[in-house]
PABADREN-319739 format. One record per residue (C-alpha): residue number from 1; residue in one letter; chain; y, z negated, x. Coordinates in nm, 2 decimals. Layout:
# residues N
NUM, A, A, Y, Z, X
...
//
This chain:
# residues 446
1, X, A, -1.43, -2.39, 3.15
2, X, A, -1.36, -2.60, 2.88
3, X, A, -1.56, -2.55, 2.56
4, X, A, -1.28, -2.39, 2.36
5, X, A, -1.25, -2.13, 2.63
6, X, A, -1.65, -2.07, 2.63
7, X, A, -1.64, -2.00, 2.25
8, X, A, -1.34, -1.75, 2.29
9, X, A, -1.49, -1.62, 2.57
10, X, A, -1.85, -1.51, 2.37
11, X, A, -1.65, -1.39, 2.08
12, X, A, -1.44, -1.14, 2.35
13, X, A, -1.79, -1.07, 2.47
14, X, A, -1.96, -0.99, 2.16
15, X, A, -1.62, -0.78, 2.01
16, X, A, -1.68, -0.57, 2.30
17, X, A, -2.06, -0.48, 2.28
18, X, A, -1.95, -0.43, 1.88
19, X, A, -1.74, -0.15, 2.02
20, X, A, -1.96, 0.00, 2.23
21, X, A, -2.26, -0.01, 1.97
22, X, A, -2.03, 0.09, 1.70
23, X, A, -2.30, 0.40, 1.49
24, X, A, -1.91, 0.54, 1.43
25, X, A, -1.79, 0.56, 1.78
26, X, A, -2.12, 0.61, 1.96
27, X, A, -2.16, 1.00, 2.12
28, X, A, -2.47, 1.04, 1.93
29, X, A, -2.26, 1.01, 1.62
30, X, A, -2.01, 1.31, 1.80
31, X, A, -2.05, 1.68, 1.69
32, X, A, -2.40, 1.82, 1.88
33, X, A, -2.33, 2.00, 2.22
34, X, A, -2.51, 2.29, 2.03
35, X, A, -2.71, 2.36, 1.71
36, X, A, -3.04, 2.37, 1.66
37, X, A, -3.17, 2.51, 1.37
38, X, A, -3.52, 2.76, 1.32
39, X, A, -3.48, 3.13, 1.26
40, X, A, -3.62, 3.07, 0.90
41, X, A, -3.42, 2.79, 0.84
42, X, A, -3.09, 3.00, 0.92
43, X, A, -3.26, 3.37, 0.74
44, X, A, -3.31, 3.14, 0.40
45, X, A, -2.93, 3.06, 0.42
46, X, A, -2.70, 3.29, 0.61
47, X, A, -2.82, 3.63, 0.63
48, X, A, -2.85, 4.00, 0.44
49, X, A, -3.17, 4.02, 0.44
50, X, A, -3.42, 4.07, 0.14
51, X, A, -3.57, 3.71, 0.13
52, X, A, -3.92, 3.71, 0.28
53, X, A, -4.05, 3.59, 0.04
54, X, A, -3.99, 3.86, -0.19
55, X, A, -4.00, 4.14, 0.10
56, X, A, -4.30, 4.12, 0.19
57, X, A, -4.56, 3.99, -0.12
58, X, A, -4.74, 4.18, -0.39
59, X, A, -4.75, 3.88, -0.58
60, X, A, -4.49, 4.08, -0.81
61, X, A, -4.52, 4.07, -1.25
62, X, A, -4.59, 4.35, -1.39
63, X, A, -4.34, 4.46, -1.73
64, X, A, -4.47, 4.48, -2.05
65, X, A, -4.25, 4.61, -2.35
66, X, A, -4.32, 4.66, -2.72
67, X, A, -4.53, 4.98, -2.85
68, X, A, -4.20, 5.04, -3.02
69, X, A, -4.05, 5.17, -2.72
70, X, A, -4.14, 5.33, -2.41
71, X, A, -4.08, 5.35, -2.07
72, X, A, -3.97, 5.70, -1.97
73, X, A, -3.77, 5.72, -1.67
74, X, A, -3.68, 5.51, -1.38
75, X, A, -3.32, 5.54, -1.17
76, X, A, -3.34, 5.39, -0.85
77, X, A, -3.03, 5.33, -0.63
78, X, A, -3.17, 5.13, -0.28
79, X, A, -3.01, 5.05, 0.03
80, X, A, -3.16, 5.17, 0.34
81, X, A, -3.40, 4.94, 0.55
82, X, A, -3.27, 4.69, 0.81
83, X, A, -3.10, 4.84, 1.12
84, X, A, -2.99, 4.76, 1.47
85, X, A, -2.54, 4.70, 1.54
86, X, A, -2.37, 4.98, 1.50
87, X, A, -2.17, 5.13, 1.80
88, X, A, -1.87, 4.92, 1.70
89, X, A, -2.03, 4.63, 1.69
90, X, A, -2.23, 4.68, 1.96
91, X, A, -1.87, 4.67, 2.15
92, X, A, -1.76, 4.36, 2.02
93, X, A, -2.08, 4.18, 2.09
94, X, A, -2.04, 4.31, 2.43
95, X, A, -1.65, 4.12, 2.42
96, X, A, -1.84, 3.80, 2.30
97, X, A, -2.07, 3.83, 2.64
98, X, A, -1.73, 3.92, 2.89
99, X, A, -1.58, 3.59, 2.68
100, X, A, -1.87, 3.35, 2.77
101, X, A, -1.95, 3.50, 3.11
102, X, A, -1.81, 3.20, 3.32
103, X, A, -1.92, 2.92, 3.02
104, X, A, -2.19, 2.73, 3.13
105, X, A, -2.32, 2.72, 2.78
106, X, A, -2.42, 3.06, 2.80
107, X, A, -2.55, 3.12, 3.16
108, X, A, -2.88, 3.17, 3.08
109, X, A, -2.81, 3.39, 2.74
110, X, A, -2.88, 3.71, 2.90
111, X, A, -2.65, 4.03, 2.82
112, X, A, -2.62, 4.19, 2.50
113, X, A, -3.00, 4.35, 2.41
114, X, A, -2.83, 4.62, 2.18
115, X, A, -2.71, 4.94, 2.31
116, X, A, -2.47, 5.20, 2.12
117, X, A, -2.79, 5.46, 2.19
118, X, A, -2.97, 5.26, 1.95
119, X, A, -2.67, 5.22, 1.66
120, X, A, -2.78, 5.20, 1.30
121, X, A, -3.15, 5.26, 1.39
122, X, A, -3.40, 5.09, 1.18
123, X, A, -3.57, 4.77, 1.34
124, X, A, -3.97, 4.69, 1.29
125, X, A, -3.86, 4.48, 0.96
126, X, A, -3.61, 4.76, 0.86
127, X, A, -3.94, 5.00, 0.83
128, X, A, -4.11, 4.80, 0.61
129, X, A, -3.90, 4.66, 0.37
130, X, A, -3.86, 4.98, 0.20
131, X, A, -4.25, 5.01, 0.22
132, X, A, -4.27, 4.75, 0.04
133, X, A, -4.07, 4.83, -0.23
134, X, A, -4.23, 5.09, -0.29
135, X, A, -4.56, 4.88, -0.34
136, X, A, -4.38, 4.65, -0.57
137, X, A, -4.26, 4.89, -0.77
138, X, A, -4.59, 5.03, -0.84
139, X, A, -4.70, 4.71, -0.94
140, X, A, -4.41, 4.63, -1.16
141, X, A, -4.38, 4.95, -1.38
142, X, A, -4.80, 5.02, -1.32
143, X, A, -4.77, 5.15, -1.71
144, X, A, -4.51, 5.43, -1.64
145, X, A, -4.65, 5.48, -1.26
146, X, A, -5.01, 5.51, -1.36
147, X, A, -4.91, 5.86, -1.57
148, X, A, -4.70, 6.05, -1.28
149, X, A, -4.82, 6.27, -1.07
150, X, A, -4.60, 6.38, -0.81
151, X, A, -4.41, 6.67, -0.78
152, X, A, -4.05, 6.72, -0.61
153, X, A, -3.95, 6.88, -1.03
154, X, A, -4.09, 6.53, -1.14
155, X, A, -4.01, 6.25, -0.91
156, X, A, -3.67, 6.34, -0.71
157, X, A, -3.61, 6.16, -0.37
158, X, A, -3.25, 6.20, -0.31
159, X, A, -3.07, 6.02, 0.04
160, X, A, -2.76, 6.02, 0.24
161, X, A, -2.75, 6.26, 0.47
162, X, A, -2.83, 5.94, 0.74
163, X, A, -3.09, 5.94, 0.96
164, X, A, -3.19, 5.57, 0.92
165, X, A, -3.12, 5.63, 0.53
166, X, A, -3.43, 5.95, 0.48
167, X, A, -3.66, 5.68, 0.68
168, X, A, -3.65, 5.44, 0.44
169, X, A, -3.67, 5.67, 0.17
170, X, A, -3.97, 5.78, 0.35
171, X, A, -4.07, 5.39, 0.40
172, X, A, -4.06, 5.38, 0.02
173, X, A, -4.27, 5.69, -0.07
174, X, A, -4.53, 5.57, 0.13
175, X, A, -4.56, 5.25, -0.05
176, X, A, -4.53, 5.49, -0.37
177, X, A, -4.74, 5.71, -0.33
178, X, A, -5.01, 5.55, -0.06
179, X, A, -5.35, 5.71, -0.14
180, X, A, -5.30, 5.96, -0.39
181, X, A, -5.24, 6.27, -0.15
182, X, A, -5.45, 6.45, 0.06
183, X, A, -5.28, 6.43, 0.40
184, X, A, -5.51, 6.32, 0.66
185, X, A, -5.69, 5.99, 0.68
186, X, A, -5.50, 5.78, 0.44
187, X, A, -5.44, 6.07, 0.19
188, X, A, -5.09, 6.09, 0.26
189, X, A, -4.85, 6.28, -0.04
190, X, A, -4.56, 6.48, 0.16
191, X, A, -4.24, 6.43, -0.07
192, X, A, -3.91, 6.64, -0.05
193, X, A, -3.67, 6.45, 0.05
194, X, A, -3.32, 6.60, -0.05
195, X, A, -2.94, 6.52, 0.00
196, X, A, -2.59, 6.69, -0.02
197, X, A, -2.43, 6.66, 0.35
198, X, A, -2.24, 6.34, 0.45
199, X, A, -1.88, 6.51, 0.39
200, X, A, -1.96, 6.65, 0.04
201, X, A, -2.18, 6.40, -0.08
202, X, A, -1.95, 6.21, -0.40
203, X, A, -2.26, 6.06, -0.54
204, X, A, -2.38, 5.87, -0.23
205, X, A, -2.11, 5.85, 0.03
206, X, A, -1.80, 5.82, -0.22
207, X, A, -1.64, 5.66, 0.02
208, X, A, -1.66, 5.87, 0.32
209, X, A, -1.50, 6.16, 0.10
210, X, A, -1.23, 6.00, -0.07
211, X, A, -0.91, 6.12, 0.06
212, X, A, -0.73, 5.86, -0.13
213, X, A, -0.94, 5.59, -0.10
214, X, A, -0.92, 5.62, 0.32
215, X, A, -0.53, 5.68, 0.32
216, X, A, -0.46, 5.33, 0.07
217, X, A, -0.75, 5.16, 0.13
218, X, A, -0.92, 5.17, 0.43
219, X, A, -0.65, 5.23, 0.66
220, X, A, -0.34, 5.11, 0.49
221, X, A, -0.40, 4.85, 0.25
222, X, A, -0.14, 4.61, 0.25
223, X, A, -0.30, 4.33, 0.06
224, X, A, -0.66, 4.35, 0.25
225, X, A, -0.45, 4.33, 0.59
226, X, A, -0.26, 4.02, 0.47
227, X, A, -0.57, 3.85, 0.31
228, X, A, -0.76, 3.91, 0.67
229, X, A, -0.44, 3.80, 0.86
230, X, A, -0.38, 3.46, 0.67
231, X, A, -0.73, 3.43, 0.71
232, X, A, -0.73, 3.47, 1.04
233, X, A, -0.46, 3.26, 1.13
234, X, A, -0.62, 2.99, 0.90
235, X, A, -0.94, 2.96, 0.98
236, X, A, -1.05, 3.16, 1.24
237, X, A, -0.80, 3.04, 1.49
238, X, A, -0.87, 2.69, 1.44
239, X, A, -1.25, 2.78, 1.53
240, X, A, -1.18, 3.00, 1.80
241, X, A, -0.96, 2.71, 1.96
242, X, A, -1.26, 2.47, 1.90
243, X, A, -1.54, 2.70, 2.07
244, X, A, -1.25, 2.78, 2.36
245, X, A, -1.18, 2.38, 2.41
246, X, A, -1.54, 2.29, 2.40
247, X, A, -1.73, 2.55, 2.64
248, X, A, -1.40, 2.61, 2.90
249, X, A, -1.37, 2.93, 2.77
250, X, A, -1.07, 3.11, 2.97
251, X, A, -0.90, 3.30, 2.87
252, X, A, -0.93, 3.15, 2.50
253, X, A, -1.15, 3.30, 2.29
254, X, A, -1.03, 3.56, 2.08
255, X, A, -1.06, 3.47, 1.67
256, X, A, -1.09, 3.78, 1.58
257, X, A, -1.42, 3.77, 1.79
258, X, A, -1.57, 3.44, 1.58
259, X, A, -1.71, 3.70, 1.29
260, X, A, -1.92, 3.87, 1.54
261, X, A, -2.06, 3.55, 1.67
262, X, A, -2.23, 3.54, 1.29
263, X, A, -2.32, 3.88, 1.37
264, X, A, -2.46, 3.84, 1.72
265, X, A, -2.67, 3.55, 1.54
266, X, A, -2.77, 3.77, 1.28
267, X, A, -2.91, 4.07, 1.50
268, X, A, -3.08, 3.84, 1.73
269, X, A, -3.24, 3.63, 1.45
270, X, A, -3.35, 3.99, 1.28
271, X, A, -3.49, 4.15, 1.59
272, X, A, -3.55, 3.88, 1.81
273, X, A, -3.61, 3.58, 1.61
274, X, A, -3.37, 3.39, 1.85
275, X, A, -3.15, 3.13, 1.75
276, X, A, -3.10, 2.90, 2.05
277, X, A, -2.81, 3.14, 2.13
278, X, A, -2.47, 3.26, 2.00
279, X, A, -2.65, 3.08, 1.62
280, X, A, -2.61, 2.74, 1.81
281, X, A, -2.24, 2.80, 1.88
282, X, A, -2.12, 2.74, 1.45
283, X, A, -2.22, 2.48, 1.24
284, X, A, -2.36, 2.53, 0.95
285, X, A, -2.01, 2.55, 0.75
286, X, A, -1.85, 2.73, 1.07
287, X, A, -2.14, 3.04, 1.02
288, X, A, -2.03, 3.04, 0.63
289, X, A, -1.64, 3.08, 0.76
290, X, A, -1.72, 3.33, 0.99
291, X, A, -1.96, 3.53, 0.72
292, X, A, -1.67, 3.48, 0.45
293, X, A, -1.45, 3.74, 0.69
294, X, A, -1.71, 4.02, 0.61
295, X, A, -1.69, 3.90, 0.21
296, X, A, -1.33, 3.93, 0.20
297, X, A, -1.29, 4.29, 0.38
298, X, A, -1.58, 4.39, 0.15
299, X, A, -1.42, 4.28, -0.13
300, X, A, -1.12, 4.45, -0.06
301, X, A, -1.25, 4.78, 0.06
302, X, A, -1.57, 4.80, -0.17
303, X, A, -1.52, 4.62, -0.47
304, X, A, -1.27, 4.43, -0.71
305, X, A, -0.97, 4.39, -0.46
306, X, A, -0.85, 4.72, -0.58
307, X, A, -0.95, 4.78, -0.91
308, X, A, -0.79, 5.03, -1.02
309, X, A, -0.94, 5.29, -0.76
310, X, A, -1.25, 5.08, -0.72
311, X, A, -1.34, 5.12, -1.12
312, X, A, -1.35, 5.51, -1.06
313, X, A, -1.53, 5.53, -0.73
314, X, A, -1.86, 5.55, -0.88
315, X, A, -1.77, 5.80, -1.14
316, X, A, -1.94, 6.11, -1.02
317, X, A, -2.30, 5.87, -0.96
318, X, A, -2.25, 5.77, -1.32
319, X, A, -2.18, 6.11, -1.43
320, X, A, -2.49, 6.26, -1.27
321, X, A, -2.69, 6.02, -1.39
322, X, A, -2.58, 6.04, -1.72
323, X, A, -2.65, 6.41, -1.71
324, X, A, -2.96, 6.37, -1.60
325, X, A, -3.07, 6.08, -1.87
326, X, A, -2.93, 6.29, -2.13
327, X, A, -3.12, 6.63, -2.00
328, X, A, -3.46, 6.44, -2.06
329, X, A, -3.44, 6.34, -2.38
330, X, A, -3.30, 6.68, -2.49
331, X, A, -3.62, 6.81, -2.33
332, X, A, -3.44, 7.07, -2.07
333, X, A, -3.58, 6.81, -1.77
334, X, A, -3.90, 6.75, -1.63
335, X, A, -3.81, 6.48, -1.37
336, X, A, -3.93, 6.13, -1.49
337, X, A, -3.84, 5.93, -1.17
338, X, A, -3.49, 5.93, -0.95
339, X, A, -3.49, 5.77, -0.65
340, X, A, -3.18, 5.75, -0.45
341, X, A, -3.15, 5.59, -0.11
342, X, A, -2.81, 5.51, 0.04
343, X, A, -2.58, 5.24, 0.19
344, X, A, -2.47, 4.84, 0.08
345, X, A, -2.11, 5.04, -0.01
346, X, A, -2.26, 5.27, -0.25
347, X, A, -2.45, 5.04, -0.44
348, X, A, -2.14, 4.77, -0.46
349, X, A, -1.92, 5.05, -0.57
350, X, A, -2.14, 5.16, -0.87
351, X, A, -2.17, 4.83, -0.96
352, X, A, -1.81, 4.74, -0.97
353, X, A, -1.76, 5.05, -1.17
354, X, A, -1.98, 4.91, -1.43
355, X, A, -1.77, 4.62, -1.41
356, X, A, -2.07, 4.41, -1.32
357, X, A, -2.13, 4.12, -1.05
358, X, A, -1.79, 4.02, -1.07
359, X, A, -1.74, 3.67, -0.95
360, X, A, -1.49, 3.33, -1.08
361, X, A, -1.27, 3.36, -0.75
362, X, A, -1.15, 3.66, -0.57
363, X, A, -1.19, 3.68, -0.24
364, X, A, -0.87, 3.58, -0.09
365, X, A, -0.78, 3.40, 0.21
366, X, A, -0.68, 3.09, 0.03
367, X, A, -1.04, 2.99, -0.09
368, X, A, -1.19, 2.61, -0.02
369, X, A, -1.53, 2.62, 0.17
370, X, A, -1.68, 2.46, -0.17
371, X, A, -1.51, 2.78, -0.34
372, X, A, -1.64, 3.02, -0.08
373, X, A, -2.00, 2.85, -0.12
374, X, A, -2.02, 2.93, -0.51
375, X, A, -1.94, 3.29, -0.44
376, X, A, -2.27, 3.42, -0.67
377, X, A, -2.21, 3.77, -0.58
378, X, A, -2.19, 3.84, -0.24
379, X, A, -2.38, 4.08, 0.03
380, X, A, -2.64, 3.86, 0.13
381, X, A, -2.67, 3.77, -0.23
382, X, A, -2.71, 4.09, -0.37
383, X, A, -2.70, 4.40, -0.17
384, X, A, -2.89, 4.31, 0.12
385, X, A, -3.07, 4.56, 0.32
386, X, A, -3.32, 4.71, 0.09
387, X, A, -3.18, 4.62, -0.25
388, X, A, -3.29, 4.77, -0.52
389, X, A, -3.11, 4.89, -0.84
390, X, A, -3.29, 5.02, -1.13
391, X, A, -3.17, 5.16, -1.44
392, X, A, -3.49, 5.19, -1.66
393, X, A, -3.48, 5.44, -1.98
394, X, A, -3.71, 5.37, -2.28
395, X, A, -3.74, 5.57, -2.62
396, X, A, -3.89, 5.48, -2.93
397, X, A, -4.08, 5.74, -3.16
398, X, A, -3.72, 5.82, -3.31
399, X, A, -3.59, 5.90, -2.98
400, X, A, -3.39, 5.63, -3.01
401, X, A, -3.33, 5.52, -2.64
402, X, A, -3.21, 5.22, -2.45
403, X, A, -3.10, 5.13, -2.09
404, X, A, -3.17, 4.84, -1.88
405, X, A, -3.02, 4.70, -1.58
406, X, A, -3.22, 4.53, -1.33
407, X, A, -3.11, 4.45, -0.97
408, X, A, -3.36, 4.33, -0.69
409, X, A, -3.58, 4.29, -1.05
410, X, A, -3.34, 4.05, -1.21
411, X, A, -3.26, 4.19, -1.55
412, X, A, -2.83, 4.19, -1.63
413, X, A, -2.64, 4.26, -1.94
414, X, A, -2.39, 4.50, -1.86
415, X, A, -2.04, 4.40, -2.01
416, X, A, -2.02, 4.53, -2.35
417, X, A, -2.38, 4.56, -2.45
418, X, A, -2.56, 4.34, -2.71
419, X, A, -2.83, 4.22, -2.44
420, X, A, -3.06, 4.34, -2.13
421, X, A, -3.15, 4.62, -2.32
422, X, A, -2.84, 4.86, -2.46
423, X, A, -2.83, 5.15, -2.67
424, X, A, -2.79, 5.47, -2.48
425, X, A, -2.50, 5.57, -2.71
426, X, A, -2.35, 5.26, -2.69
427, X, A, -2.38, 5.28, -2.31
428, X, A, -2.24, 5.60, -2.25
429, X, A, -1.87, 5.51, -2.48
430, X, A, -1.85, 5.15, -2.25
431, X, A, -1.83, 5.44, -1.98
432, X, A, -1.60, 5.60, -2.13
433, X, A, -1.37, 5.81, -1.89
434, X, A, -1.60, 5.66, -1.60
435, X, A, -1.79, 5.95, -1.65
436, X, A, -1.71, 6.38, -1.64
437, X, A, -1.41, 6.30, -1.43
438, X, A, -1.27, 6.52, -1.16
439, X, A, -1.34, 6.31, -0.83
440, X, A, -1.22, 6.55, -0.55
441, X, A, -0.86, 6.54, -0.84
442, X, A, -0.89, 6.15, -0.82
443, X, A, -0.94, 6.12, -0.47
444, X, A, -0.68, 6.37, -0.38
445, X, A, -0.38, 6.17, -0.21
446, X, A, -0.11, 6.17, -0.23
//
């Protein structure tokens, strides 16, 4: 071999091993077989839970306001506790396991854990979130808490009429009211817990009894279905035909199924703290696309993607509570403390009837990842198991009085007001006809 041929021959050589050691086509540069991420990596990012963090820590700052004014009455609107699937989602999980029965991937998963006997029941976490905020709000408002005594006249526990919703009501009042009874060792105080029932309940389960809202919304909105269709086609098929290429699935995976696989990592994360699962299946941005599916029917069937019924929905909460505010400081009310316990809806219609927590973009099917990612307001975000809502009153020796918003103890100005703290006049005419209106006239359909 000539010397010509030796040189050509080592460059051949060495542009081969370049390919082969290229970082950009090596496999280790490929998408991972699956993903591995902690439970508390993927809880910090992903889910509806109440960060833990703030859950679970009495680390919390105790208010202080001006002698001026005074602290009077709390409002509280929560969402129950953390639960277990309900039935229908129990089913689909149960679709995701007859999907992946003959992928390799998932031979040593083990069946679905949840059972439709055990739907909406609260988990070990979902029992003492609500415990805890309970604590934390007698360490927050320690000044107004310090002067109550209980009595059902004085501090009203209100639920709907939900099994796992009274728990966490009950959760709460233990964390209230732990010590300061005379119930057995721990001096428990026994509370009344009321609530209207489920199908005439238009303070707390609005939805439910809304005969409109169900007949245009819920079962025949036209936009909602085409926003969830395009969606559908656009981004959930693509993943479905990703997942269904990538672990042999046959036949193909369902997209409609790739939500649940969010949910399925979800549960198991919550009352398992598994995530070498169904969480290993999605990518980080692939869990946010399959989340986003939840936003959007939310959106859509809770909040701003139909104003003009959504605005009313929480008209008769508003009205009561307006009632009762305005009952107090006329002096024909004892009750210093209302504590309401109810669902993630409830408390996302009230606050898009305030017209609060609205975000730049709504959710349509059309939104960039980027776009979806800047979404502020959001379940997870905001009304996560055991949110809290409070609407605090305060008078001044006038009997002036002011409102002030605070969600999961964030402070908000409510659209229209000078600042966190609004006039209770002023309040009450942004309300305007959002309040004394006719809900079973409204909801009435056609």
């Amino acid at each position: 071999m000539s010397s010509v041929d030796q040189t050509e021959y080592v460059r051949t050589v060495l542009f081969y091993l370049f390919l082969s050691y290229n970082p950009t086509l090596c496999s280790e540069n490929e998408e991972p077989f699956l993903y591995k991420r902690s439970p508390d990596y993927l809880n910090k990012r992903f889910f509806e839970w109440k960060p833990a963090k703030s859950a679970f820590t009495l680390d919390v700052e105790t208010i202080n306001y001006s002698d001026n004014y005074t602290l009077k009455q709390l409002y509280l609107l929560s969402r129950h506790g953390s639960r277990k699937p309900a039935i229908q989602q129990v089913q689909s999980l149960d679709k995701l396991d007859k999907a992946f029965e003959n992928a390799p991937v998932a031979k040593e998963w083990g069946k679905n854990p949840f059972t439709v006997e055990n739907n909406f029941r609260l988990g070990k976490r979902g029992k003492i979130e609500p415990y805890y905020n309970g604590l934390q709000s007698l360490k927050r408002y320690e000044k107004f808490w310090k002067n109550v005594k209980y009595d059902a006249d004085v501090v009203k526990f209100q639920t709907a009429d939900r099994f796992w919703i009274s728990q966490s009501a009950i959760s709460y009042s233990e964390g209230l009211l732990d010590g300061t009874g005379t119930v057995g060792m721990c001096k428990n105080e026994p509370v009344y817990i009321w609530s209207f029932r489920w199908n005439h309940d238009y303070f707390l389960e609005m939805f439910t009894n809304c005969l409109r809202w169900n007949e245009t919304v819920l079962n025949n909105f036209t936009e909602y279905i085409e926003q969830t269709y395009t969606y559908g086609n656009k981004t959930l098929a693509p993943i479905a035909e990703k997942l269904t290429k990538k672990y042999n699935i046959n036949p193909p995976l369902d997209p409609q199924l790739v939500p649940y696989i969010y949910t399925y990592c979800d549960f198991l994360v919550l009352h398992y703290n598994r995530a070498d699962t169904w969480c290993a299946l999605l990518s980080d941005d692939e869990l946010i696309l399959a989340r986003y599916y939840w936003a959007t029917r939310n959106y859509y069937q809770y909040s701003y993607g139909h104003i003009l019924l959504m605005k009313k929905m929480g008209c008769a909460y508003l009205t009561q509570f307006v009632n009762s505010v305005n009952d107090y400081l006329n002096g024909n009310s004892r009750m210093v403390a209302d504590l309401k316990f109810a669902h993630g809806f409830t408390e996302s219609l009230v606050l898009t009837t305030l017209g609060v927590y609205k975000n730049k973009y709504p959710s349509t099917a059309d939104l960039t990842l980027e776009q979806i990612k800047s979404l502020k307001y959001t379940e997870p975000k905001v009304t996560y198991w055991s949110s809290t809502m409070y609407f605090e009153i305060y008078t001044s020796p006038s009997n002036d009085a002011l409102i002030r918003l605070v969600v999961n103890f964030e402070p908000y100005v409510i659209p229209g007001c000078d600042g966190e703290y609004c006039e209770w006049s002023k309040f009450k005419s942004i309300l305007g006809d959002k309040i004394n209106c006719d809900f079973e006239k409204m909801c009435a359909y056609p």
